[in-house]
N, CA, C and O atoms as a GROMACS GRO file, in nm:
protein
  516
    1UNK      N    1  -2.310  -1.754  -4.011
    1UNK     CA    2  -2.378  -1.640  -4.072
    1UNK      C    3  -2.528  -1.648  -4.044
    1UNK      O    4  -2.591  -1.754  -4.056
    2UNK      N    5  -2.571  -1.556  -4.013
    2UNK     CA    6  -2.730  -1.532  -3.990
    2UNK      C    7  -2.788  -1.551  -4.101
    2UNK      O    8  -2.742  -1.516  -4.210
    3UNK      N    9  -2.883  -1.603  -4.084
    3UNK     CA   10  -2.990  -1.642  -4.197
    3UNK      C   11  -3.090  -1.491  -4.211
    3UNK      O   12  -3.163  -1.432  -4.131
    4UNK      N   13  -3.050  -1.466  -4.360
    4UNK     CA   14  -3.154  -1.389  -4.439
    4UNK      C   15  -3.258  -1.370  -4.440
    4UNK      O   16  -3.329  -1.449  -4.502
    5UNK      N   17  -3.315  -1.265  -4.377
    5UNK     CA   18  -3.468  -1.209  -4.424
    5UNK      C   19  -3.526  -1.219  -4.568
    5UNK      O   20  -3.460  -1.172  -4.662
    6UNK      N   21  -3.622  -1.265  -4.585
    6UNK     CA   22  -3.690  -1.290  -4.687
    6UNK      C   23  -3.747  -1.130  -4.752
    6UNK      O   24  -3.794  -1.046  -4.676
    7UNK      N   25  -3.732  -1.108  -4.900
    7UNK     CA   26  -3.837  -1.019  -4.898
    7UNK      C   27  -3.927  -1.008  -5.045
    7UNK      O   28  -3.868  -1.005  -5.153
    8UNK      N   29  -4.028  -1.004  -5.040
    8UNK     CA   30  -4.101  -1.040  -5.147
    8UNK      C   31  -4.123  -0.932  -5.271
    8UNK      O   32  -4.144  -0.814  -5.243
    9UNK      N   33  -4.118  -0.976  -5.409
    9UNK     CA   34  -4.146  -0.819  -5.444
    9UNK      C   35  -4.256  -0.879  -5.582
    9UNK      O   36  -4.238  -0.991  -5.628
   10UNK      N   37  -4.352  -0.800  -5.629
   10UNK     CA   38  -4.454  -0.888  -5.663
   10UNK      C   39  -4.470  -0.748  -5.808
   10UNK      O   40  -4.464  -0.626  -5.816
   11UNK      N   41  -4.495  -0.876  -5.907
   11UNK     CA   42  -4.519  -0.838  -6.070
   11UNK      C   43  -4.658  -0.821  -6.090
   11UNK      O   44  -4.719  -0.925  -6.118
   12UNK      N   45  -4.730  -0.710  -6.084
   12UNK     CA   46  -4.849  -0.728  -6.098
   12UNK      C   47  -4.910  -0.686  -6.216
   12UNK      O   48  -4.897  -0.570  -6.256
   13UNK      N   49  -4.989  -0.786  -6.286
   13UNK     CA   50  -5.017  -0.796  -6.420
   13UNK      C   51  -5.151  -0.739  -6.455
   13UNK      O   52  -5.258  -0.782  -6.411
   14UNK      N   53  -5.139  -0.640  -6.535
   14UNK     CA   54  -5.295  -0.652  -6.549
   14UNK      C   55  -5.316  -0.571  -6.740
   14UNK      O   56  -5.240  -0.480  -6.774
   15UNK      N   57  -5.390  -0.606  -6.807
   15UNK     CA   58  -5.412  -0.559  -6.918
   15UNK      C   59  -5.301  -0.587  -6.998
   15UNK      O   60  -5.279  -0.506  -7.088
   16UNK      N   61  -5.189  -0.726  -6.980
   16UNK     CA   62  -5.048  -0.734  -7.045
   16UNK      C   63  -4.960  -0.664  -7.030
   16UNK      O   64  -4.877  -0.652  -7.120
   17UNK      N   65  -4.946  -0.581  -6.886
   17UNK     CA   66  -4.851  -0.458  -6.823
   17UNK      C   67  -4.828  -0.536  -6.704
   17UNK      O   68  -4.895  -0.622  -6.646
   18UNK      N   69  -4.692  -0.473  -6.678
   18UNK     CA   70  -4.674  -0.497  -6.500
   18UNK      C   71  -4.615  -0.377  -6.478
   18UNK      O   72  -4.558  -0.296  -6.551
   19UNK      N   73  -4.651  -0.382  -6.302
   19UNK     CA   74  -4.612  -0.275  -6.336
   19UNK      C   75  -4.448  -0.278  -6.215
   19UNK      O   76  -4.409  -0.370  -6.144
   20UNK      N   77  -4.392  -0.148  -6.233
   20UNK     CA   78  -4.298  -0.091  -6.208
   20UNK      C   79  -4.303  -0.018  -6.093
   20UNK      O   80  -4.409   0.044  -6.085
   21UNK      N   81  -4.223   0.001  -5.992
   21UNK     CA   82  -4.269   0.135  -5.865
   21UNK      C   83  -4.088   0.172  -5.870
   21UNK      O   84  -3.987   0.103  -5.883
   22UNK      N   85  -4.120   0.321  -5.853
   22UNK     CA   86  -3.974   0.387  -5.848
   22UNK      C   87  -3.939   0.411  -5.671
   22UNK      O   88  -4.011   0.483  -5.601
   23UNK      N   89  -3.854   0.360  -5.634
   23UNK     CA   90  -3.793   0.347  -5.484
   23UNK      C   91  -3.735   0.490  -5.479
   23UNK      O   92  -3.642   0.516  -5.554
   24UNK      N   93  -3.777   0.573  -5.406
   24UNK     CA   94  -3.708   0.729  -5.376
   24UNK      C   95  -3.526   0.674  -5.302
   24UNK      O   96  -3.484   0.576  -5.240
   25UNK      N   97  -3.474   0.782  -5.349
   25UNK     CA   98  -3.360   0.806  -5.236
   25UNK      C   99  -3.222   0.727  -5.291
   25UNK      O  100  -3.246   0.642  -5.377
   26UNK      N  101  -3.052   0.748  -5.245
   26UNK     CA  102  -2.972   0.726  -5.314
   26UNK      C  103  -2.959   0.579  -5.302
   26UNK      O  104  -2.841   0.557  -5.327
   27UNK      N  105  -3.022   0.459  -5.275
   27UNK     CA  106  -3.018   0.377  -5.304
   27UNK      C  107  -3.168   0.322  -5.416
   27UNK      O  108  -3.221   0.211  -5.426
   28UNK      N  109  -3.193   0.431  -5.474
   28UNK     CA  110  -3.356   0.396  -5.522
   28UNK      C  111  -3.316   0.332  -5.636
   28UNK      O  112  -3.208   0.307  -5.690
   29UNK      N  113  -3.456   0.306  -5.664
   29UNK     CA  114  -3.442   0.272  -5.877
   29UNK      C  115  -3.558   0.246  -5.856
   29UNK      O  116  -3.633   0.259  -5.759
   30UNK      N  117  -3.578   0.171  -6.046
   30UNK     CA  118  -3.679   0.080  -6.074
   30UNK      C  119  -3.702  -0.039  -6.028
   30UNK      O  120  -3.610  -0.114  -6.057
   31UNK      N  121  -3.847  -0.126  -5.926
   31UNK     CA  122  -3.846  -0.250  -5.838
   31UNK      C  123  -3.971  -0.301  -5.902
   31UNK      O  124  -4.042  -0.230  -5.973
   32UNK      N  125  -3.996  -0.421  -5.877
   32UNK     CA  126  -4.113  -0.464  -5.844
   32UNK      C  127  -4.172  -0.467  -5.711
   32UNK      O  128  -4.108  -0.528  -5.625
   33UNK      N  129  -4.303  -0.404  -5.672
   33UNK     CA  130  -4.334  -0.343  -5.567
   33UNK      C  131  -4.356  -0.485  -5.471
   33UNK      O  132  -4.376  -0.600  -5.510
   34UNK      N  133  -4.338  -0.411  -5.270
   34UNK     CA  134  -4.316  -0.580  -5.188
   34UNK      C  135  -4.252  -0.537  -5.071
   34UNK      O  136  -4.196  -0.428  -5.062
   35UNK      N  137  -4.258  -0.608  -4.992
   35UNK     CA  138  -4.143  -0.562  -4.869
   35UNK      C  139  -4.088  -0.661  -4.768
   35UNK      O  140  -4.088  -0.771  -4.824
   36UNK      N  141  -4.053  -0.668  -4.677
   36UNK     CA  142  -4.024  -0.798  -4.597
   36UNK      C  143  -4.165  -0.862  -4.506
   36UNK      O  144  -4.270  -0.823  -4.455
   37UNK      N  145  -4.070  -1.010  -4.531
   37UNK     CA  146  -4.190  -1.103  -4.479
   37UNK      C  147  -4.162  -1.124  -4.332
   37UNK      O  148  -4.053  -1.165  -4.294
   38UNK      N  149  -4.254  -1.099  -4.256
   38UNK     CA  150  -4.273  -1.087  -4.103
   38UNK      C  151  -4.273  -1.251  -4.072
   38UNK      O  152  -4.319  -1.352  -4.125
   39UNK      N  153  -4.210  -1.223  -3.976
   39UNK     CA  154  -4.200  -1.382  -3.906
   39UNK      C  155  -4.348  -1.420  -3.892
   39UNK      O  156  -4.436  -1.334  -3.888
   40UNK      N  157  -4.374  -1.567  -3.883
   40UNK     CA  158  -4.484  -1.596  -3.887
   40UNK      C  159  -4.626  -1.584  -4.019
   40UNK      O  160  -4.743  -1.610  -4.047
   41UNK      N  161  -4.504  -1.526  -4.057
   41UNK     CA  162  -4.583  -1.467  -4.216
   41UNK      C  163  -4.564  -1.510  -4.337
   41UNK      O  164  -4.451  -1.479  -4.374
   42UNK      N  165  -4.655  -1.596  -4.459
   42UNK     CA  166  -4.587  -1.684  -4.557
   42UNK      C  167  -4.548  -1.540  -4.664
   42UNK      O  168  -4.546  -1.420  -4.637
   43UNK      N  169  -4.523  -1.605  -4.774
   43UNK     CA  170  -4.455  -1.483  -4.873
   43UNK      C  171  -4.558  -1.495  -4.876
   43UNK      O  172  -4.590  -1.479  -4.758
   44UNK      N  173  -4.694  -1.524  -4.960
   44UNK     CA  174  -4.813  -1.487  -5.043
   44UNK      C  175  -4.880  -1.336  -4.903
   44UNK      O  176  -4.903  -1.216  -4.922
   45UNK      N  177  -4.888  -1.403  -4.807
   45UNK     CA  178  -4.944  -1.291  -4.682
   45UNK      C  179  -4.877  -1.172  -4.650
   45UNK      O  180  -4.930  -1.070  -4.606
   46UNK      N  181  -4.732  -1.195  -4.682
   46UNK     CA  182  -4.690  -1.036  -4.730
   46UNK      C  183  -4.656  -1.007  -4.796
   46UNK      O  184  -4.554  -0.939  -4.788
   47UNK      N  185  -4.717  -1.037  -4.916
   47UNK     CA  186  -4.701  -0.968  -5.067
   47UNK      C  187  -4.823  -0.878  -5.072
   47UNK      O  188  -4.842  -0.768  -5.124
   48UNK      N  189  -4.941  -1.000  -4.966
   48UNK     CA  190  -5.083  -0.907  -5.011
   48UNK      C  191  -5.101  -0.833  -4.919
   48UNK      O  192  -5.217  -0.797  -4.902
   49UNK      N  193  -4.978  -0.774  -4.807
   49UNK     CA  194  -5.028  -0.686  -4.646
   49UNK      C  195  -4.918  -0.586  -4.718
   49UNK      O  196  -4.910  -0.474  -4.668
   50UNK      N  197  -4.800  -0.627  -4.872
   50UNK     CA  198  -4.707  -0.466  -4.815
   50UNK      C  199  -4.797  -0.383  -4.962
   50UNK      O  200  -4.808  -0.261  -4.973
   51UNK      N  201  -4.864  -0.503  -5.080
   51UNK     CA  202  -4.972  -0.403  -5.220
   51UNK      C  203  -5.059  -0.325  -5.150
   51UNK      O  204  -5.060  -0.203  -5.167
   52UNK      N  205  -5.137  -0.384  -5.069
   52UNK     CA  206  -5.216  -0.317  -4.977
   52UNK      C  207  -5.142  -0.182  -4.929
   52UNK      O  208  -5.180  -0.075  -4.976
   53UNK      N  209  -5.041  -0.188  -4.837
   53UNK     CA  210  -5.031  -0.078  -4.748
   53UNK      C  211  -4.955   0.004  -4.825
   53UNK      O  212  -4.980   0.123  -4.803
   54UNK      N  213  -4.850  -0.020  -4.929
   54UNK     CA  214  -4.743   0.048  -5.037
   54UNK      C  215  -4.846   0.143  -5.142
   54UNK      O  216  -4.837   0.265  -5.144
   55UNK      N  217  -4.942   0.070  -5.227
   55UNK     CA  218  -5.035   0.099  -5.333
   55UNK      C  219  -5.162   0.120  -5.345
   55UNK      O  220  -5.216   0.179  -5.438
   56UNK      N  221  -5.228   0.060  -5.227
   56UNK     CA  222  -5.326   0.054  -5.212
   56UNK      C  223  -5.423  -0.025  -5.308
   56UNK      O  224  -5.522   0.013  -5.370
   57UNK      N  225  -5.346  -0.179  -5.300
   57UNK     CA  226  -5.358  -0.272  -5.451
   57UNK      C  227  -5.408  -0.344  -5.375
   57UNK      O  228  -5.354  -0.342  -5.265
   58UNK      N  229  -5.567  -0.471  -5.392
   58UNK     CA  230  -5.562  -0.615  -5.382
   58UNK      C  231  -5.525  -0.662  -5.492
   58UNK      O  232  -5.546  -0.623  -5.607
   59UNK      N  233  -5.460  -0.759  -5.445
   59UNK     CA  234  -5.390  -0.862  -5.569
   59UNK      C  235  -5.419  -1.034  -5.542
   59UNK      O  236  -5.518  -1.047  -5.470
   60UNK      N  237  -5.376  -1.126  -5.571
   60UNK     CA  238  -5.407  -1.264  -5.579
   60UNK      C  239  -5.276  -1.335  -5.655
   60UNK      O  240  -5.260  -1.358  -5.775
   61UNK      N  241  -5.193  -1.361  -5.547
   61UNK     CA  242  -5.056  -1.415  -5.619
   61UNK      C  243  -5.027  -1.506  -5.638
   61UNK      O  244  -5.053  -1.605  -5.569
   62UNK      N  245  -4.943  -1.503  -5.766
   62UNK     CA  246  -4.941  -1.634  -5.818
   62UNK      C  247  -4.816  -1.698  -5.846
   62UNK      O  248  -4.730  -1.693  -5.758
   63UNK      N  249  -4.788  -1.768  -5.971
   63UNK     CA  250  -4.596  -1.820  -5.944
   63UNK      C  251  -4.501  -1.759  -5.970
   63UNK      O  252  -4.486  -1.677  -6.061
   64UNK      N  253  -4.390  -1.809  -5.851
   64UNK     CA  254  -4.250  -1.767  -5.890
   64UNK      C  255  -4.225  -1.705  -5.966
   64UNK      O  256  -4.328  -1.680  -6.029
   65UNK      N  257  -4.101  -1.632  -6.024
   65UNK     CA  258  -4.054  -1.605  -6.132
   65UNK      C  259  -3.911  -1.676  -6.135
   65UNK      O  260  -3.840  -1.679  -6.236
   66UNK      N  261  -3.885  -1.720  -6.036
   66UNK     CA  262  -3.726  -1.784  -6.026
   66UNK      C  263  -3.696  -1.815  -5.849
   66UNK      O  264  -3.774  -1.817  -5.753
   67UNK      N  265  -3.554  -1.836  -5.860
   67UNK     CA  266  -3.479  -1.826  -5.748
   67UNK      C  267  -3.440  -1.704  -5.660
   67UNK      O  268  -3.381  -1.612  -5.717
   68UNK      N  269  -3.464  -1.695  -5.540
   68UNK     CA  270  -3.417  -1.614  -5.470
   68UNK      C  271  -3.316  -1.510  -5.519
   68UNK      O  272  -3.245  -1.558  -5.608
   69UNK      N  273  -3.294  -1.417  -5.496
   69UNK     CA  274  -3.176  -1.360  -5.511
   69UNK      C  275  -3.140  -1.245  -5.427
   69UNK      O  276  -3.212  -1.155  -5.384
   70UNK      N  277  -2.960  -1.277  -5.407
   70UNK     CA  278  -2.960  -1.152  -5.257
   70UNK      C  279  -2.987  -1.036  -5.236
   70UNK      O  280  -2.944  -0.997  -5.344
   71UNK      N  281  -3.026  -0.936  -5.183
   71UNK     CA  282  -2.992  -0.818  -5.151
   71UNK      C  283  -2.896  -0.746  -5.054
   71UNK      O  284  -2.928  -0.692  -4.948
   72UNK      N  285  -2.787  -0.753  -5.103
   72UNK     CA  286  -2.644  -0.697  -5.026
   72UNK      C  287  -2.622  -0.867  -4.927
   72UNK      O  288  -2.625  -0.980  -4.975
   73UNK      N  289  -2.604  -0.829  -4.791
   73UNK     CA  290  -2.568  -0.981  -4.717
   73UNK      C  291  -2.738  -0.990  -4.623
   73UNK      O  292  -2.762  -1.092  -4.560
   74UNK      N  293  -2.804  -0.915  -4.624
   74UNK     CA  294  -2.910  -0.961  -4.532
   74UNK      C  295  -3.037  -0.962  -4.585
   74UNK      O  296  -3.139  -0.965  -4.515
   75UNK      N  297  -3.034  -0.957  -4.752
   75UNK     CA  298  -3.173  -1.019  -4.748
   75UNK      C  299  -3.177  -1.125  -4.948
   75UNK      O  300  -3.110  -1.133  -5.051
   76UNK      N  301  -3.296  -1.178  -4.889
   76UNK     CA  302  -3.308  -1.237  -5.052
   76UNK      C  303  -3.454  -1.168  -5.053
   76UNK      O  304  -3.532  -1.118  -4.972
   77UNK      N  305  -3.443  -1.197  -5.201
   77UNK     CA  306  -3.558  -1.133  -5.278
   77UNK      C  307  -3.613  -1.217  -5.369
   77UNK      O  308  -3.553  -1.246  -5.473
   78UNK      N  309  -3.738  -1.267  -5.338
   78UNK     CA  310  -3.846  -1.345  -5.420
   78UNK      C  311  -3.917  -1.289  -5.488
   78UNK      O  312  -3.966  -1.194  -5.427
   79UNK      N  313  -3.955  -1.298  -5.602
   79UNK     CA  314  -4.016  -1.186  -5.713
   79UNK      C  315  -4.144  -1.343  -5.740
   79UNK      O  316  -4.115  -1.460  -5.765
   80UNK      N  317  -4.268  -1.285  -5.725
   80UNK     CA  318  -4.393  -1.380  -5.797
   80UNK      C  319  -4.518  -1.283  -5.913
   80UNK      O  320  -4.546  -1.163  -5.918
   81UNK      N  321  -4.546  -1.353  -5.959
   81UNK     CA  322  -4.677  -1.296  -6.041
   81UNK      C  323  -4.781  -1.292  -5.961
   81UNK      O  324  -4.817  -1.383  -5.886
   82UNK      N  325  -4.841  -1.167  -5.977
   82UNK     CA  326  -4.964  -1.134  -5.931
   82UNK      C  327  -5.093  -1.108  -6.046
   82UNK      O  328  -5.068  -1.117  -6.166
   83UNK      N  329  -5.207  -1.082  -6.006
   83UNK     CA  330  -5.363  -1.073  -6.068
   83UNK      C  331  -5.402  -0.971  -5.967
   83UNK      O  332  -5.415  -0.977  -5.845
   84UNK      N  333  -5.419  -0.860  -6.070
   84UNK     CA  334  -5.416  -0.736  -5.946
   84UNK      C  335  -5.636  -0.731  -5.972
   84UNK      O  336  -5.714  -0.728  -6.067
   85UNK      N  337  -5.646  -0.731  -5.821
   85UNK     CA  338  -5.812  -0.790  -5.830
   85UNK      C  339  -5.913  -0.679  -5.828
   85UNK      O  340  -6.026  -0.677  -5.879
   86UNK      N  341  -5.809  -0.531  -5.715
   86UNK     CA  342  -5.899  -0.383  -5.729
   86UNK      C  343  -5.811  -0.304  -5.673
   86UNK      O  344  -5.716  -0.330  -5.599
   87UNK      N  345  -5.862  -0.179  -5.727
   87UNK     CA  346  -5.799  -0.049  -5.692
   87UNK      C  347  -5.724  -0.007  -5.765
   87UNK      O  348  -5.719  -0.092  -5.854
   88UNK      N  349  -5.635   0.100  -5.797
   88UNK     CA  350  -5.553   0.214  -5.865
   88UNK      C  351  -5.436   0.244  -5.786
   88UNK      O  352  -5.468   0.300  -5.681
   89UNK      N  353  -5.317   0.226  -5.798
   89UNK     CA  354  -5.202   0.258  -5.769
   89UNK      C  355  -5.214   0.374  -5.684
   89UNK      O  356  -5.268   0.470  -5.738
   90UNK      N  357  -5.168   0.391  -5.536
   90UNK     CA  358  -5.187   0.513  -5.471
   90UNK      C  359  -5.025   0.542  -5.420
   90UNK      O  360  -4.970   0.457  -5.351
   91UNK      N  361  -4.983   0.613  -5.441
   91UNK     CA  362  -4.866   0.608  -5.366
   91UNK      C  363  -4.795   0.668  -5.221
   91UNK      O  364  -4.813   0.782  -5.179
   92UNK      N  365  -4.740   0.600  -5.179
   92UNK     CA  366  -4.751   0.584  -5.026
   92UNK      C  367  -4.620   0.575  -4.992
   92UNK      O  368  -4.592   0.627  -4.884
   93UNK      N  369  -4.520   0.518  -5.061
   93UNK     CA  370  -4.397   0.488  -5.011
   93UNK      C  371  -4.254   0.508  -5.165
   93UNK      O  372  -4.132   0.510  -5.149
   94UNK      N  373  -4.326   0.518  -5.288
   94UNK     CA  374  -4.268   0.526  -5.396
   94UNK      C  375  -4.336   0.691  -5.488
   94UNK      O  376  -4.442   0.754  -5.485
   95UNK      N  377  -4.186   0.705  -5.570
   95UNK     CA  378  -4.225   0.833  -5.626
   95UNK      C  379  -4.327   0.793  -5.761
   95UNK      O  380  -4.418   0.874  -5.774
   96UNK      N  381  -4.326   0.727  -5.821
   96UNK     CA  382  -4.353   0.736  -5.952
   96UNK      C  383  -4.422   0.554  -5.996
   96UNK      O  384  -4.339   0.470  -5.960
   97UNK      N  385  -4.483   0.523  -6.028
   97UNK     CA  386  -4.512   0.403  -6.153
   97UNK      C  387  -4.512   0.417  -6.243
   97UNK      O  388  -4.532   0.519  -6.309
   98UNK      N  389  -4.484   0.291  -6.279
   98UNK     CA  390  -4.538   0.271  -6.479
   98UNK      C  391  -4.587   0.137  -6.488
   98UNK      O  392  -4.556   0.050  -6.406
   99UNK      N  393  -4.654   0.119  -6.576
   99UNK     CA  394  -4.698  -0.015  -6.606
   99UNK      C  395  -4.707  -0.018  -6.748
   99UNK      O  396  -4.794   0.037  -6.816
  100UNK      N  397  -4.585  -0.106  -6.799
  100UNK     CA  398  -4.465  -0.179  -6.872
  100UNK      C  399  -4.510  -0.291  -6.933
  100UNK      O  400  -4.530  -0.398  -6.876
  101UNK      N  401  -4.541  -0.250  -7.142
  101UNK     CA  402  -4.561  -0.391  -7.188
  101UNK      C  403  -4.375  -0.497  -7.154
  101UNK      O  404  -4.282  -0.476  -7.076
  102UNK      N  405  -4.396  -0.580  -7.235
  102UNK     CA  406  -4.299  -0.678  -7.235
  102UNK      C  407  -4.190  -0.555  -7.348
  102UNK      O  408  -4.067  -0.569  -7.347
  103UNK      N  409  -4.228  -0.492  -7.397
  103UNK     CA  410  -4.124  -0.470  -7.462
  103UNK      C  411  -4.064  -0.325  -7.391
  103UNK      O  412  -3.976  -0.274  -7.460
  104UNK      N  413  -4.094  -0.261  -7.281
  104UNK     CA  414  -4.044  -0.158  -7.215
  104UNK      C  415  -3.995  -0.198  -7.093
  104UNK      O  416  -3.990  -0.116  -7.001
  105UNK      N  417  -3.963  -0.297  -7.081
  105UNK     CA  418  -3.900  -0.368  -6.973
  105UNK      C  419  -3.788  -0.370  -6.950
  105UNK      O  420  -3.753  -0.402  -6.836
  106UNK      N  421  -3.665  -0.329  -7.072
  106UNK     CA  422  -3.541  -0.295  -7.087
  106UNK      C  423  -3.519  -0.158  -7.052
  106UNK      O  424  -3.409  -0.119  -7.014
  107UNK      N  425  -3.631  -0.074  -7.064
  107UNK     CA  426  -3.606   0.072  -7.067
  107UNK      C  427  -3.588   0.161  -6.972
  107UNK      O  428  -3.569   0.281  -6.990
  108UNK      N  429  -3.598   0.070  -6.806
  108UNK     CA  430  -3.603   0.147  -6.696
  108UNK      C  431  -3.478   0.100  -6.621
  108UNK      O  432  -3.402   0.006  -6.644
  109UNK      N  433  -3.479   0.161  -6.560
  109UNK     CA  434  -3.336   0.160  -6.479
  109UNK      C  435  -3.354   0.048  -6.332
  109UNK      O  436  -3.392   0.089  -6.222
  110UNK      N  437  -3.319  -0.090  -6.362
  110UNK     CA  438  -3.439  -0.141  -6.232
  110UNK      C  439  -3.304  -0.178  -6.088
  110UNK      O  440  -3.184  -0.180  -6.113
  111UNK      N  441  -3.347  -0.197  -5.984
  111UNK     CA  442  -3.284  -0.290  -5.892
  111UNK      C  443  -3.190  -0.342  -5.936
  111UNK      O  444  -3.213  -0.390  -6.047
  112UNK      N  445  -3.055  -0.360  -5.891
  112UNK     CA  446  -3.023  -0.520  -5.919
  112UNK      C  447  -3.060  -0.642  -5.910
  112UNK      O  448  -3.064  -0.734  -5.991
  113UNK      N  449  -3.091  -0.628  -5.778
  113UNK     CA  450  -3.162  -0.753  -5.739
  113UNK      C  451  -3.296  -0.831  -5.843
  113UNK      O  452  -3.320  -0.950  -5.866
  114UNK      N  453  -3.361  -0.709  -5.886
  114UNK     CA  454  -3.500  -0.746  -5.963
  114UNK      C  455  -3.470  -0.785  -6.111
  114UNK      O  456  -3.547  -0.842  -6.189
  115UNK      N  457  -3.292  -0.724  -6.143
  115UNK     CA  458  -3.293  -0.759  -6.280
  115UNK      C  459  -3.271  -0.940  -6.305
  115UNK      O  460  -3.285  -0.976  -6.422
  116UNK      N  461  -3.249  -1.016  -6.232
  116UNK     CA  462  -3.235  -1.150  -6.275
  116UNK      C  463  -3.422  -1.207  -6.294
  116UNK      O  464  -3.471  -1.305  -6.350
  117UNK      N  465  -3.460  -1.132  -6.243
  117UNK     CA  466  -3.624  -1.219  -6.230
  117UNK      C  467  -3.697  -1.106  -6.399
  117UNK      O  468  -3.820  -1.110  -6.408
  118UNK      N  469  -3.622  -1.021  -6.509
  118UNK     CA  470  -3.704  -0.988  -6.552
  118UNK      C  471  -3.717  -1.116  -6.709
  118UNK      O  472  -3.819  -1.117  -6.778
  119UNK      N  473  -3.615  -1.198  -6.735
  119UNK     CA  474  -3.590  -1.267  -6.839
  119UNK      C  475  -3.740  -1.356  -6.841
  119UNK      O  476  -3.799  -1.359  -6.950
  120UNK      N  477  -3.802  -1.425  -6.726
  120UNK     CA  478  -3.874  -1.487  -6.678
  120UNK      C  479  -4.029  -1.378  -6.766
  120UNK      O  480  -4.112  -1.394  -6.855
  121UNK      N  481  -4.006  -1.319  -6.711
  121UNK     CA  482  -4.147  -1.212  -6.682
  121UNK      C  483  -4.151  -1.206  -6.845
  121UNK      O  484  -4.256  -1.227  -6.905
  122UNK      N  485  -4.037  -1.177  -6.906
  122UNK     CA  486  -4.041  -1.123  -7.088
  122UNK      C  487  -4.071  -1.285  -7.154
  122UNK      O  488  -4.149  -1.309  -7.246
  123UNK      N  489  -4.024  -1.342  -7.110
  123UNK     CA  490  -4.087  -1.486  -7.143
  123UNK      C  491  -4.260  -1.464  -7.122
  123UNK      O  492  -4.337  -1.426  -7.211
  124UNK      N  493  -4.297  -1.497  -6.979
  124UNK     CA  494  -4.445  -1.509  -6.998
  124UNK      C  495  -4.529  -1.388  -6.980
  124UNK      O  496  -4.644  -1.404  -6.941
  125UNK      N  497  -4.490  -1.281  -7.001
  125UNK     CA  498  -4.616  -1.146  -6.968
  125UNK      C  499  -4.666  -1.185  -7.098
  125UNK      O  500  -4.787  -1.177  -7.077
  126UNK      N  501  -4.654  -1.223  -7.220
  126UNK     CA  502  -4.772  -1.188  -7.351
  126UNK      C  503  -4.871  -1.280  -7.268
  126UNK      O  504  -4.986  -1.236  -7.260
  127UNK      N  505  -4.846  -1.395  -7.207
  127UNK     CA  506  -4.948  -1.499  -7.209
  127UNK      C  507  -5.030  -1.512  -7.085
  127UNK      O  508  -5.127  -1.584  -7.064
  128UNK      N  509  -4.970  -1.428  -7.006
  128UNK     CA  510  -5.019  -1.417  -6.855
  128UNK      C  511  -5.112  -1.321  -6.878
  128UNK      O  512  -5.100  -1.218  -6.944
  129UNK      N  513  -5.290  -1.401  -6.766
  129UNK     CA  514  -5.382  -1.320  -6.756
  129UNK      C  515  -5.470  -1.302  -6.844
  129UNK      O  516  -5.559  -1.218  -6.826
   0.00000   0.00000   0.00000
């Protein structure tokens, strides 16, 4: 079996919110925003080349939230905390944001993939930042 593309999707914290990006189209939902990591490319370098080009976010990333987890058979998905450093959400590739205390985190309809990394996040968003 071919080895899995990596793809990063990044919690970015700011004011005790993270936020949320809505993925258009019949495979969409609620994600944490991110995209695949280019060969030659660590996760932290494309977390901060897809905020950039997706949101028009600098950010400064920080740890894990867990273990990998798949997306269908060809990719995993790494979810980390971010420190979002400048700019305003622009959207470029997603319909909609929100940025989500710890307690509206149940309320959106998210990924599969993203729902194992949110137990983590409801643990530390009061204290993060």
């Amino acid at each position: 079996m071919k080895d899995r593309q990596i793809v990063v999707g990044v919690a970015v914290v700011r004011d005790g919110k993270v936020l949320a990006a809505l993925r258009p189209g019949a495979d969409g939902g609620w994600e944490f925003p991110g995209g695949k990591v280019e060969v030659g490319e660590s996760d932290e370098e494309a977390a901060v080349r897809e905020l950039r080009e997706e949101l028009s976010l600098e950010i400064k990333l920080g740890a894990s939230l867990g273990p990998a987890q798949p997306i269908g058979e060809r990719y995993l998905l790494r979810v980390y905390l971010a420190e979002l450093l400048a700019g305003e959400p622009v959207l470029h590739e997603h319909t909609a944001i929100r940025w989500l205390s710890v307690g509206d985190l149940k309320h959106i309809e998210w990924l599969p993939a993203d729902r194992p990394f949110l137990p983590a996040l409801h643990r530390i968003l009061p204290a993060v930042f």
